[in-house]
N, C-alpha and C positions, 0 to 999 in steps of 0.2 A: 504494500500500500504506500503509494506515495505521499501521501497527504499524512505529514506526520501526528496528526493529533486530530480528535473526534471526539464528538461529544452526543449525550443521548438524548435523540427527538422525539415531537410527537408521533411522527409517521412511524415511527420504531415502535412505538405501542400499538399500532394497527393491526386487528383483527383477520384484518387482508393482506394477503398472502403478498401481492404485487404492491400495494402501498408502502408495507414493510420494505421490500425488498428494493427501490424508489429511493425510503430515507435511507437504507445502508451506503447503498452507493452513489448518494449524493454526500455520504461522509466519508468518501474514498475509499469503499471496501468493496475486493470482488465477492460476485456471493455466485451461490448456484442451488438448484432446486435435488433435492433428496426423494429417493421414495417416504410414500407417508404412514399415516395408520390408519386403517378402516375403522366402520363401526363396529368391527367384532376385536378391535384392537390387535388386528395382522398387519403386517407389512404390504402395500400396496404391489410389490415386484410381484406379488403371486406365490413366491415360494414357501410351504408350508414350516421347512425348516428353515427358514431365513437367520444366520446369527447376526445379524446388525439391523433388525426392524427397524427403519424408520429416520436411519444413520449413513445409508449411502445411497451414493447421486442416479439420478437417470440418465441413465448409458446415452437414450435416444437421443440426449440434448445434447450431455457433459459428458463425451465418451472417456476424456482420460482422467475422470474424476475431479480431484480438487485441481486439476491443470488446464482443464477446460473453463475454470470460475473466468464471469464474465461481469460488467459493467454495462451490459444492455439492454435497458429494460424492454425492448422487444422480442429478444431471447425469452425474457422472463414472461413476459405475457403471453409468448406463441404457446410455451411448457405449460403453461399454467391452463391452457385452453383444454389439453390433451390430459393432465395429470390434477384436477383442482382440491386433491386431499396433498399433495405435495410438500413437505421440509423444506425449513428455510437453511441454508448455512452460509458462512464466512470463510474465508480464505486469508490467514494470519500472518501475509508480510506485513514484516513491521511491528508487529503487534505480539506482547505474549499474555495466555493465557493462564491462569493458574485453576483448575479444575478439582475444585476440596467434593471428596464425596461420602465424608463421613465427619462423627468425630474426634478420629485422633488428626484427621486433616485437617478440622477445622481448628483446633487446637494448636497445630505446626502453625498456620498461615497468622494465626492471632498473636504470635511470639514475634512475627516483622513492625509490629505495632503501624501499620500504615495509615495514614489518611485514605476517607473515601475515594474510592473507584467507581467506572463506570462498573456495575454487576447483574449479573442475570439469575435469578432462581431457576434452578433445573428441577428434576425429578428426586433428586438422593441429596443436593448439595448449593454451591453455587460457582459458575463461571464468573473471574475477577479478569477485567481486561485493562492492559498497564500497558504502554507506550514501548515504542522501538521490543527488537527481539533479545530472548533472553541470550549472554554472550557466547553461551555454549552447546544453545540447542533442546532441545527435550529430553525430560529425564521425567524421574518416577518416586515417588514416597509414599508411605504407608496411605492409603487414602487420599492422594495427591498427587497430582498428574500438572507437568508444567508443557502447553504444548506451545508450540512459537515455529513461525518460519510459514513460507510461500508454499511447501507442501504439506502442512495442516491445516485443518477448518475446524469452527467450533461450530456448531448445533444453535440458532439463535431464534428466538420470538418472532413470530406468533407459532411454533414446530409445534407438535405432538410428539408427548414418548410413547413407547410401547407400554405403560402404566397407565396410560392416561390421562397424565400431569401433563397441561401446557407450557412449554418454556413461556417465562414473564420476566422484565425488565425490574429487579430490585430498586435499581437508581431510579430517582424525578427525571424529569425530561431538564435536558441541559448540562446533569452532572457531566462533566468531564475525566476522560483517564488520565490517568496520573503514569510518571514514569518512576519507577524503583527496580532497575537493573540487578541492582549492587547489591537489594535486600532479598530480592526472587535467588538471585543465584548463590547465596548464603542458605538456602534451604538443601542443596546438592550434598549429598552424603559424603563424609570426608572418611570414610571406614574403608574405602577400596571396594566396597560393592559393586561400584557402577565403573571402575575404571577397566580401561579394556585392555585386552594381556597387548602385549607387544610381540611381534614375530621372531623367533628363536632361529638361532643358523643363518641369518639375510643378514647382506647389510643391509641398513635403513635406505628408503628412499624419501625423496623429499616429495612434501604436500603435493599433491596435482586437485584433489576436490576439499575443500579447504571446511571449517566445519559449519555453518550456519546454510551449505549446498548441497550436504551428502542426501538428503532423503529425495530433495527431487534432483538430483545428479541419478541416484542409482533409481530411480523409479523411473525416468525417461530411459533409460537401459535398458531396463528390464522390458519397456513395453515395444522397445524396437527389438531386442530378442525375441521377443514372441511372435513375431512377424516372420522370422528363420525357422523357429521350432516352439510349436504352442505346447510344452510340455512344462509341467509345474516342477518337476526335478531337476529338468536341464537349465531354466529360469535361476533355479534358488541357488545351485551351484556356482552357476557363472555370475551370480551378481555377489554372493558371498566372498568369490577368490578377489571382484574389483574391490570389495568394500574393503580386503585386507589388504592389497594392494596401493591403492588410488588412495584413500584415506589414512592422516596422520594419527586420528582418533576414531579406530573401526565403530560402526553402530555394532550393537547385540543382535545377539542371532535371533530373537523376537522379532527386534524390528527389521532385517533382513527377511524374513518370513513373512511379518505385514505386505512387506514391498511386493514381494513378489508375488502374494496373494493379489493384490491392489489390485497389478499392471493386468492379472486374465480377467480382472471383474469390468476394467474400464479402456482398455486398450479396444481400438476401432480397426478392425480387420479390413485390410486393403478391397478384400468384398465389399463393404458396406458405401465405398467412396467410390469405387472402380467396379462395373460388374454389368452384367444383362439386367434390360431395362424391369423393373418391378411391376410394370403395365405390359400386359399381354396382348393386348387387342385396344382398337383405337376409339376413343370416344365421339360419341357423336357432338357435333355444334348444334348448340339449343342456340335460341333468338327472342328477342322481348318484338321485334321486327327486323322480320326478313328482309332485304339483305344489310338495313343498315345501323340496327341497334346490338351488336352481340351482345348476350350474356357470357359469365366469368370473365370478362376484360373492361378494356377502356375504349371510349369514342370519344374523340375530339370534334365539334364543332365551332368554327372558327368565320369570321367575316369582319367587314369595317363595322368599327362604331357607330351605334345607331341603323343599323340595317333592320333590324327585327329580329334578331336571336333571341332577343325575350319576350317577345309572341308567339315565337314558334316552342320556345321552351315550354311556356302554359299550356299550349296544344295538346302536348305531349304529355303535361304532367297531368291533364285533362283525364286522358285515354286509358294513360296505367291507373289514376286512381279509379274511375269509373269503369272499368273493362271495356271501354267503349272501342269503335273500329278503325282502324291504319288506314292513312289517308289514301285516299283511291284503291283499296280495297276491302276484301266482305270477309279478311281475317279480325278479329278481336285480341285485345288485350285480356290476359286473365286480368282479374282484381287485384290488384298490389299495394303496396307500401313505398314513399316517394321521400327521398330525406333532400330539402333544397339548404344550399350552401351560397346566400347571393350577396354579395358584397356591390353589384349595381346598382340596385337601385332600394328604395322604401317600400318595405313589406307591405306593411299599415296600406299606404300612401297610392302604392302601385301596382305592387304586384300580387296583392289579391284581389285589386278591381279584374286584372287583370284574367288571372285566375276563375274568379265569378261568371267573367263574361262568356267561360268556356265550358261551367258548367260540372266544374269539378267535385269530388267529393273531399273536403278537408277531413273530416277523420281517417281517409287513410296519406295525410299528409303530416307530415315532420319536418321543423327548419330547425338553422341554425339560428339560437338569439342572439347572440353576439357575432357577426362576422369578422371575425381576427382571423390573421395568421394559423396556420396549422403546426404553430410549434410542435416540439416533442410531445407534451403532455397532451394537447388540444389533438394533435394527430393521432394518438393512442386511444383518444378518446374517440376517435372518428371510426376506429379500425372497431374496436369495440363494440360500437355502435353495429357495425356492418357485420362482426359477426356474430352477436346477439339477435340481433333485430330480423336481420337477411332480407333488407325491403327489397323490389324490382326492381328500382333503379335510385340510382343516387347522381344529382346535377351539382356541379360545381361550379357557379362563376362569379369567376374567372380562376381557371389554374393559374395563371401567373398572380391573381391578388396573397391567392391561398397561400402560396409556394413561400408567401413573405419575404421581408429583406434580409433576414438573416442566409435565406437562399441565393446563387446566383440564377437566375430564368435562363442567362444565353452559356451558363458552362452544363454542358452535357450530363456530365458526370453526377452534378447536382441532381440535375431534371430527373435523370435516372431512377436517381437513388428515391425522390417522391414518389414520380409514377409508379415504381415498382413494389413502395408501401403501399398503395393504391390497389395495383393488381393483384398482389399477393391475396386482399381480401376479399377480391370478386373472384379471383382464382377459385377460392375457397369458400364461396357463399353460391355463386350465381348471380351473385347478382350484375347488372350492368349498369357501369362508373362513369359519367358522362359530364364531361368539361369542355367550358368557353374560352374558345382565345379568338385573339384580333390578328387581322393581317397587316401588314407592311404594304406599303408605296409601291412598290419595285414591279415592272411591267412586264417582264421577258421572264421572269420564274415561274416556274408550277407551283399553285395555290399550297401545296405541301412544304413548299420553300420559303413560303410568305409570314406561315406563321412566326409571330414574335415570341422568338426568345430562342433558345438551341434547338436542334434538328433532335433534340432529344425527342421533342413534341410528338413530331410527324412519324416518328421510327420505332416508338413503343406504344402508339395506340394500333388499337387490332382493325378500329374501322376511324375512319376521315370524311366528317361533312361541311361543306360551304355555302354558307346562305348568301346568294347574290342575287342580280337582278336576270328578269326576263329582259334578252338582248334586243329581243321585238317589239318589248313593252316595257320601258324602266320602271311603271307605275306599279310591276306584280312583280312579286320575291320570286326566286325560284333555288331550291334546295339542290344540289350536286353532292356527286359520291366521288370522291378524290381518292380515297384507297381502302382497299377492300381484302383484308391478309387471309380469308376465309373464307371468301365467297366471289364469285361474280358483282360488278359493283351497279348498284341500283340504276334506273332511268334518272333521269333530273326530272322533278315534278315544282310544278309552277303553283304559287297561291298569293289569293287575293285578299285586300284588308278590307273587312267588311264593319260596319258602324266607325263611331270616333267621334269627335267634338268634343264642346265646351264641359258638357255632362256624361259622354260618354266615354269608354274605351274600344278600339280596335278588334278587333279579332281575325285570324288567319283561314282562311276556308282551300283546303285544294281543291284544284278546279282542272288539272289538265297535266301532261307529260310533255315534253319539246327536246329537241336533238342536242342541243347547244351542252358542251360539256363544261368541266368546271373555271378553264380557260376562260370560257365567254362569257358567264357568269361571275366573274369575279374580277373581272377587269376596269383597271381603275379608272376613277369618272375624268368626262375630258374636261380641259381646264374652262371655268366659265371667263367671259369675256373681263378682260385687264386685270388676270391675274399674270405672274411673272412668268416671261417665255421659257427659262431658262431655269435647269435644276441648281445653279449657285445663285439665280436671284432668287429662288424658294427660299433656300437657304437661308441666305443672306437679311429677308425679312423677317423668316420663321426666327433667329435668334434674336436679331433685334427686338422682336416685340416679345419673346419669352425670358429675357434679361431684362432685371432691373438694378438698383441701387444695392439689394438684398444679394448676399452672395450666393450663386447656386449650384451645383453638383452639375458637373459636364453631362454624365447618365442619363439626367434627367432633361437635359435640355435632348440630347439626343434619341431617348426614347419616345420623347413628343414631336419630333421633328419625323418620326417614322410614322405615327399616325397621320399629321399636317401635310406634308410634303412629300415628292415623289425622289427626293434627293438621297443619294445613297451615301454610307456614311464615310468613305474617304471624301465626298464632295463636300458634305458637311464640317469635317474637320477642316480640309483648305481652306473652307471659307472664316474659321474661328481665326486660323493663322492670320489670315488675311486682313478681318477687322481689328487684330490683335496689333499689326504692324499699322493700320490705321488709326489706331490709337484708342477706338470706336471702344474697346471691352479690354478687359484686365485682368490677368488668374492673381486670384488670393492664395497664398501659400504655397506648396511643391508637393512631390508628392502624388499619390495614391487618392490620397484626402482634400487635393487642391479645389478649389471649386474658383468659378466666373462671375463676376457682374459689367455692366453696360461704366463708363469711366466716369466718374464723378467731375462735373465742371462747375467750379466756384463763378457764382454771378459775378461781377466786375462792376461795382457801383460807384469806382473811384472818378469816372467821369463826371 
């Protein structure tokens, strides 16, 4: 554990397994999830003679045991989904343990006369956790157990034992561990009990695994021998002869037995990573609509600002909540469940007149109240949602609002990493993931090119649609299928906006299919009369009037300059150079963080 010092929270008292596990590793600990205890008080692995109930990890997650312990709470919720009677545990770099389980223990531990620690009530005794590791390792006392180091883990709240007794938090929320090196290792028997013989007839060799690395030195050993030869004799042998070897201070022949017990309970066979596919035969593609809504993935629909994406969206959310029928066909929606994500526009305000005018059923609708950011937590809670709930489909707009700024929208890598927390959970529900994005300026690209932000967009959604104009009639929308990874990609069908005024709202009616592919629909309006001929006088005005006195982030000047203008962005940058050596605008500061404003000119009232 990096993080040298922690202290005990609220979330550490939580009943919930993943809350728990939340605050540990918000206080620097890796943790991992254990088999648990049923209601007949067995061990959850199934094994009737289990001897560690409720004490060691789930292979399916944490195959190498405490060396798989992780710091992601996605991990932690995916296990938690599959396993929800589950143990909590910790992973003790840094950190030593003192484990009294009686009392001639607690009686030893009472002779260090310490100050409060952070402490935990276990089933027999209690776990004392005290800062940095102990300087020699783990050792043993009557009823006292000192465990310390990155290949041990302690058993921590909200766990179950095999007794029944819940691991509980002794300490208030806050207390802090304390460090006593000097008094924990004053507890080590000075009788010669625990000291380990020295090799007779060799000479000595010098250290190679030094002592606070022998248990997980020889436990990665061990689990790469069992990849040669999965035998428990050949195993304890060969890591016994490194532990006399390699080590200046051998471990006991226990804990050389634990080890090599460990590595066949959590060692991950080259089968499990490498191997013929676990799917036999191919599954079918289901659809919420043919061919352009899949279920289990994502669809992105994408067009200029203001086109009507969010008319077509209420259409839509119209049809799944009411079962109602696919436009220009006599297939139906079954009845579903609709969670909307809308950062556009006013709920209240808009988009349930909206809604209304289309005849939808709200009880089977779900928003978000707050449109933030899908941080960590908020995103956890989203997935959550989707696989609890398992509605039909879930709209998001806009991915890139969602995505936030702690995101980057045009590095791939990022997009990736969202979308694929996205898909992960329609993978695993059915359900279909449906997000808004805007297109770019740019003339000569395919609609798939256009969207803003990295080509991540366009390359992990399964299906691609483009709401533009009828080329015959700019006054009707018309829907295109831009990419289709699963099917044949749909006709373009054309619809008409029916009502609207001072009292009313819109509504989308299809009305017809036309040739025109998403090329033609989606091509950007010509310029109206005395606007600038030319993509650097776009430019050239687009920044003068989105600069002010107020200093502004290049980004942002440039992200609006792609909705505004057809100016592509080296043209845009020359043109910043350009007013820059005009004198016209000015960077503040250097840098990453630099940002622009328009040059500030002092009136001259001395005349």
């Amino acid at each position: 554990m990096r993080k040298r010092e922690f202290r005990v929270t609220r979330a550490m008292f939580s009943k919930k397994t993943l809350t728990a596990a939340s605050g540990y590793i918000e206080q620097g600990f890796r943790v991992l999830l254990l088999h648990g205890i049923d209601k007949n008080e067995k061990c959850t692995c199934g094994n009737l003679k289990c001897t560690s109930p409720g004490k060691h990890p789930i292979s399916e997650y944490f195959p190498e045991g405490v060396h798989s312990a992780t710091r992601s709470k996605y991990l932690i919720r995916k296990a938690l989904k599959r396993h929800p009677l589950a143990n909590l545990a910790v992973t003790l770099a840094g950190i030593t343990v003192v484990d009294v389980d009686g009392p001639e223990g607690q009686k030893l531990f009472q002779t260090l006369k310490l100050p409060p620690t952070s402490s935990v009530q276990t089933s027999r005794g209690t776990h004392h956790y005290f800062l940095k590791e102990a300087p020699s390792g783990t050792f043993k006392r009557d009823q006292l157990d000192i465990l310390t180091g990155i290949s041990r883990m302690a058993v921590v709240p909200p766990s179950r034992h095999a007794s029944g007794h819940t691991y509980r938090w002794a300490s208030p929320v806050g207390t802090k561990a304390i460090e006593a090196r000097a008094q924990i290792e004053s507890l080590r028997p000075s009788d010669g009990k625990t000291k380990k013989k020295k090799r007779q007839g060799k000479a000595e060799k010098p250290s190679t695994i030094p002592e606070g690395k022998r248990n997980d030195t020889l436990f990665r050993h061990s689990t790469a021998l069992r990849r040669i030869l999965d035998d428990d004799a050949f195993v304890f042998d060969a890591i016994s002869s490194l532990n006399q070897i390699a080590c200046d201070e051998p471990l006991e022949e226990s804990e050389i037995k634990a080890i090599a017990r460990s590595s066949g309970r959590y060692s991950e066979p080259v089968e499990e990573l490498f191997g013929p596919p676990k799917q036999r035969f191919a599954l079918q593609m289901e659809w919420l609509w043919y061919p352009y809504l899949p279920k289990y993935g994502l669809t992105i629909l994408a067009g200029d600002p203001g086109r009507g994406k969010s008319m077509l969206i209420a259409l839509l959310i119209s049809i799944v909540t009411t079962g109602g029928k696919w436009p220009l066909s006599d297939e139906r929606s079954a009845p579903g469940k609709v969670l909307l994500l809308s950062a556009e526009d006013s709920f209240a305000r808009v988009t349930l007149a909206r809604l209304e005018k289309t005849g939808f059923n709200i009880d089977n609708l779900d928003i978000m109240h707050s449109p933030l950011a899908l941080i960590e937590d908020r995103l956890q809670a989203l997935e959550d949602y989707v696989y609890d709930k398992k509605p039909a489909m879930v709209v998001i707009d806009t991915f890139s609002h969602f995505m936030g700024g702690a995101r980057d929208m045009h590095r791939q890598n990022e997009v990736g990493e969202f979308l694929g927390r996205l898909n992960d959970a329609a993978e695993a529900t059915g359900t279909c993931i449906l997000g808004l994005g805007h297109l770019n300026k740019q003339t000569n690209e395919h609609p798939l090119n256009r969207i803003v932000g990295s080509i991540g967009f366009a390359a992990t959604v399964r299906s691609a649609l483009f709401l533009g104009v009828d080329p015959a009639d700019p006054e009707r929308l018309a829907l295109g299928h831009g990419k289709a990874s699963a099917s044949p990609e749909g006709p373009t069908i054309v619809f008409e906006k029916y009502g609207g005024g001072r009292d009313d709202v819109p509504k989308l009616v299809a009305t017809g299919e036309i040739d025109a592919d998403v090329f033609e629909i989606c091509a950007p309006k010509k310029r109206e009369p005395g606007r600038p001929a030319t993509q650097s006088a776009e430019a050239r005005e687009h920044i003068l009037k989105t600069l002010s006195d107020k200093p502004m982030s290049w980004l942002d000047v440039w992200l609006s300059a792609q909705y505004r203008t057809s100016a592509s962005e080296p043209t845009v940058n020359a043109v910043r150079a350009e007013l820059a050596k005009e004198g016209l605008i000015v960077q503040v500061g250097k840098g990453p963080n630099s940002k622009w404003k328009l040059t500030h000119v002092e009136n001259d009232d001395s005349s």
